[in-house]
C-alpha positions in Angstrom: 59.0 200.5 -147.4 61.9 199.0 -148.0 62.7 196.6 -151.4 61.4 193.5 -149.5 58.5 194.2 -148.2 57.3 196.0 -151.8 58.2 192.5 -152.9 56.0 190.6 -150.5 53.3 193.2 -151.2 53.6 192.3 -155.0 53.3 188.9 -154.3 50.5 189.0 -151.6 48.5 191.3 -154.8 48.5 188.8 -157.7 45.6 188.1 -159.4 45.1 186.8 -162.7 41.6 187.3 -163.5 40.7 186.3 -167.1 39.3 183.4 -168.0 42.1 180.7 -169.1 42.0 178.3 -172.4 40.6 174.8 -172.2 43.0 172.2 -169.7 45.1 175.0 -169.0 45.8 175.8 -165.4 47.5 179.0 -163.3 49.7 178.2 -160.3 49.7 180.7 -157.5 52.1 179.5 -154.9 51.0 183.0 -152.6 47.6 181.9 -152.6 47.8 177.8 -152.7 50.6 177.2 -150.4 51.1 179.4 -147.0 54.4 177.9 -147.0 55.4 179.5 -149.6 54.3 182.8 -149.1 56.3 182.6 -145.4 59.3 180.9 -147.1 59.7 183.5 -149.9 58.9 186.4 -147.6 62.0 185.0 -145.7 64.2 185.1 -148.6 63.0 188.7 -149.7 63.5 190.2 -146.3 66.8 188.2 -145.7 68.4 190.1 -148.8 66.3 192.5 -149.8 65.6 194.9 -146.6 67.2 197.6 -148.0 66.7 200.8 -150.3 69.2 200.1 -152.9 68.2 200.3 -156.5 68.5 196.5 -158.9 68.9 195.8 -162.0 65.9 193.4 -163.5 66.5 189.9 -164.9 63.1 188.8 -166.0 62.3 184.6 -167.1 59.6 183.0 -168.8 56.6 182.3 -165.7 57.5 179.8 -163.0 57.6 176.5 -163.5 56.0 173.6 -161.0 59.4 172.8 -159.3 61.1 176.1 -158.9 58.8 179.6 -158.4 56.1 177.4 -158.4 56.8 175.7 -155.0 59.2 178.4 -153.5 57.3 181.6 -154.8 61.4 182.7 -155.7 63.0 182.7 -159.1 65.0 180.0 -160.3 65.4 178.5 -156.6 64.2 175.2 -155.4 63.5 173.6 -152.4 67.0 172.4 -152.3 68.6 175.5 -152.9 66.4 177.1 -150.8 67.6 175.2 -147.7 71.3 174.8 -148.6 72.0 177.7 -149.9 70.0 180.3 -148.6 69.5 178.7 -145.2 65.2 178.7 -145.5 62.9 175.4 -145.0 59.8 174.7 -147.1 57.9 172.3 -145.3 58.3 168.3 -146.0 58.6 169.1 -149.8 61.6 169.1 -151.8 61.9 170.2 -155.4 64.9 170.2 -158.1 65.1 172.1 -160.6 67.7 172.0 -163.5 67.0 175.7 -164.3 68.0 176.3 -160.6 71.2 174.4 -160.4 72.9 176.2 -163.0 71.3 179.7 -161.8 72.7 179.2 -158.3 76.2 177.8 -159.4 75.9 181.3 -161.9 75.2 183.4 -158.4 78.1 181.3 -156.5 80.5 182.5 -159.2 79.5 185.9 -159.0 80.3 186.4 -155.3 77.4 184.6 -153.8 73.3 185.3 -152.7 74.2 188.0 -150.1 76.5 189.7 -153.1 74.6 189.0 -156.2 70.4 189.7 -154.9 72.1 192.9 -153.7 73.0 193.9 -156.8 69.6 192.0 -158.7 65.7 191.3 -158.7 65.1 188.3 -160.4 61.3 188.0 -161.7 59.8 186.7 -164.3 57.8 188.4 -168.1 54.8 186.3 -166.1 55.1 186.6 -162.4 53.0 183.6 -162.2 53.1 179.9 -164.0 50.7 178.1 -166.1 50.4 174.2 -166.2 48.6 171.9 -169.4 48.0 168.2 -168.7 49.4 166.3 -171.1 48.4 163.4 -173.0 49.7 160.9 -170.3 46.9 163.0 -167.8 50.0 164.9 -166.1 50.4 168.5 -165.8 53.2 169.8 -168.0 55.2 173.1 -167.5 53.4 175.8 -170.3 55.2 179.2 -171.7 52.8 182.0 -171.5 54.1 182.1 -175.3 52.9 178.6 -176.0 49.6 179.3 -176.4 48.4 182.0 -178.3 45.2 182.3 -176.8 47.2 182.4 -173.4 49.4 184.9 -174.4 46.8 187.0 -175.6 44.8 186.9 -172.3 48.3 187.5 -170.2 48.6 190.7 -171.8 47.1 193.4 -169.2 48.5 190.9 -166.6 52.3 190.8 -167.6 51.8 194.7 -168.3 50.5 195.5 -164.8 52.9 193.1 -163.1 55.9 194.7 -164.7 54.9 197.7 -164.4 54.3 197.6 -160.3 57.8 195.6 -160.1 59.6 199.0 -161.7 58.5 201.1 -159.1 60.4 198.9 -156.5 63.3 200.7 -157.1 64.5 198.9 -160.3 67.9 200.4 -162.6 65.8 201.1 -166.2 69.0 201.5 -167.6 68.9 197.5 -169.0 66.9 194.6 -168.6 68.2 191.2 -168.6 66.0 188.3 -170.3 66.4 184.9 -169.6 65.3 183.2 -172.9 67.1 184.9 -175.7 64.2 183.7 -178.5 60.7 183.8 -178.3 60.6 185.6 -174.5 63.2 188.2 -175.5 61.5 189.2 -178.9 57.9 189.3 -176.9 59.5 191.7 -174.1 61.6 193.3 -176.7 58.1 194.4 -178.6 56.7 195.4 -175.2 59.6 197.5 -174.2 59.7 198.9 -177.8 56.0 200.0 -177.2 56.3 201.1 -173.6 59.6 202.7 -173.1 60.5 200.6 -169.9 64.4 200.3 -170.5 66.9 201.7 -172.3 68.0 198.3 -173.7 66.9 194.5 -173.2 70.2 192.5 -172.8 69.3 188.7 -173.7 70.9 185.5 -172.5 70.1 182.0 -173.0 67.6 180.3 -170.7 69.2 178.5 -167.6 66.6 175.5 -168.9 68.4 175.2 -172.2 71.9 175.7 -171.1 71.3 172.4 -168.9 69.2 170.5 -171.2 71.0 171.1 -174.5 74.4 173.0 -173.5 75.3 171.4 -170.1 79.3 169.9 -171.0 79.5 173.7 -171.7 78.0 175.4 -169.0 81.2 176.7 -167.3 81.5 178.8 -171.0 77.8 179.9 -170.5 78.4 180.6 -166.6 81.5 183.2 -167.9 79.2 184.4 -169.9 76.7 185.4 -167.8 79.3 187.1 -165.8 80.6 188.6 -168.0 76.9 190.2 -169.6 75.9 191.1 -166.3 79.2 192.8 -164.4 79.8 194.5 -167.8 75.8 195.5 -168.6 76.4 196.1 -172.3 74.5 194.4 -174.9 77.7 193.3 -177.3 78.9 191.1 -174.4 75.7 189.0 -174.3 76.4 188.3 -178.5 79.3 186.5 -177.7 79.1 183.5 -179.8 79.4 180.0 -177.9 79.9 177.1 -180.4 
C-alpha cells in the first residue's frame, strides 16, 4: 500500500467510542460528510502515492473550518481549491490557521515539495465542538476539558500509534502548539518512546491571532526548524 491509501484507510477506521462530557460534541468529517472523505482522498493520493518515509507534524484536533470540513490538516476549502486544485462541494471555509500554514508550505518550495517531505496530522485526529453561551458551537482543545482529555486517552494513543506505521521518520516530531499540546505529547512520548525528540513551534492559530505583523519572522522560523530538524532552532526567541 502505498502512503495514501494507508492514509485513507486511517481515516475510513476512526472511531471514537467513549461516551463524551455533557454539550460536548465529536466532528467526524469521514463519516458526516462523503464529500470529504472523496475530497481528502484526492489530496492524499495526489501527493502522497508513494513509499517515501515523512516526518510528523502533529496539531491540536481539527477545528469546524479546516480538518473539520476538508478531512486535511490546516487546509480549507479555499486552499483546498486554489491551491491544491480539489473542490468541496458548494461549501467554502477560511481558516486563519490555514492561511499562514499554506503561505509557510509556499515558502518552503510548495505542496508537491513540502507533503513529500511531511504528514501533517493532528495529537487528536478528530475535533470536538462545545456550544457556547450564545447556543453556537465553539472550537474545543482535547486539553480544554479534563474530563475530555481523560476519555481521549486510548483514542489519541491508538491513532498515533497506527499513523507511525505509515512510514513516518521517528527521528523528531514537530508540534504545533508549543504549550499545553507540546507538554501533553511531550509526557506521552516520554512514556512511550515514539520519537527521539518532540520539536515545538508556535500554533499557526496564535501566530495569526496574536503575532500576525510578525508572521514573516515566524514563517523563517518554521523554515528554518523544519529544513534544519534540530530542537535549538525551534528556541529561537521572537520578541
Amino acid at each position: 500500500m502505498t502512503f495514501a491509501e494507508k492514509i485513507i484507510d486511517f481515516n475510513l477506521s476512526l472511531r471514537f467510542d467513549k461516551s463524551l462530557p455533557e454539550g460536548i460534541r465529536m466532528m467526524n468529517p469521514f463519516q458526516d460528510n462523503p464529500e470529504a472523505l472523496e475530497a481528502s482522498s484526492q489530496f492524499y493520493r495526489k501527493y502522497y502515492s508513494d513509499h517515501l518515509p515523512r516526518k510528523l507534524i502533529l496539531g491540536i484536533n481539527p477545528g469546524r473550518f479546516g480538518a473539520g470540513v476538508t478531512g486535511i490538516p490546516f487546509t480549507d476549502t479555499k486552499r483546498l481549491k486554489e491551491i491544491c486544485g480539489i473542490e468541496i462541494g458548494n461549501v467554502v471555509t477560511h481558516e486563519t490557521s490555514s492561511v499562514f500554514v499554506y503561505e509557510f508550505i509556499e515558502a518552503y518550495g510548495g505542496a508537491s515539495v513540502f507533503y513529500r517531505d511531511y504528514y501533517i496530522s493532528a495529537v487528536c485526529p478528530l475535533g470536538f465542538v462545545q456550544t457556547g453561551k450564545n447556543g453556537k458551537e465553539i472550537n474545543l482543545n482535547y486539553y480544554d476539558n479534563l474530563d475530555l482529555q481523560k476519555v481521549s486517552g486510548d483514542f489519541i494513543v491508538r491513532s498515533l500509534e497506527q499513523q507511525l506505521s505509515f512510514g513516518i521518520d521517528r527521528e523528531c516530531c514537530f508540534c504545533f502548539g508549543n504549550n499545553k499540546n507540546f507538554k501533553y505529547l511531550s509526557a506521552l512520548n516520554q512514556e512511550k518512546g515514539y520519537f527521539r525528540m518532540i520539536v515545538p513551534l508556535e500554533h499557526p492559530r496564535f501566530i495569526m491571532q496574536y503575532r500576525s505583523k510578525q508572521k514573516e519572522l515566524y514563517i523563517e522560523k518554521y523554515l528554518e526548524t523544519l529544513k534544519n530538524n534540530n530542537l535549538h532552532n525551534s528556541e529561537v526567541l521572537i520578541v
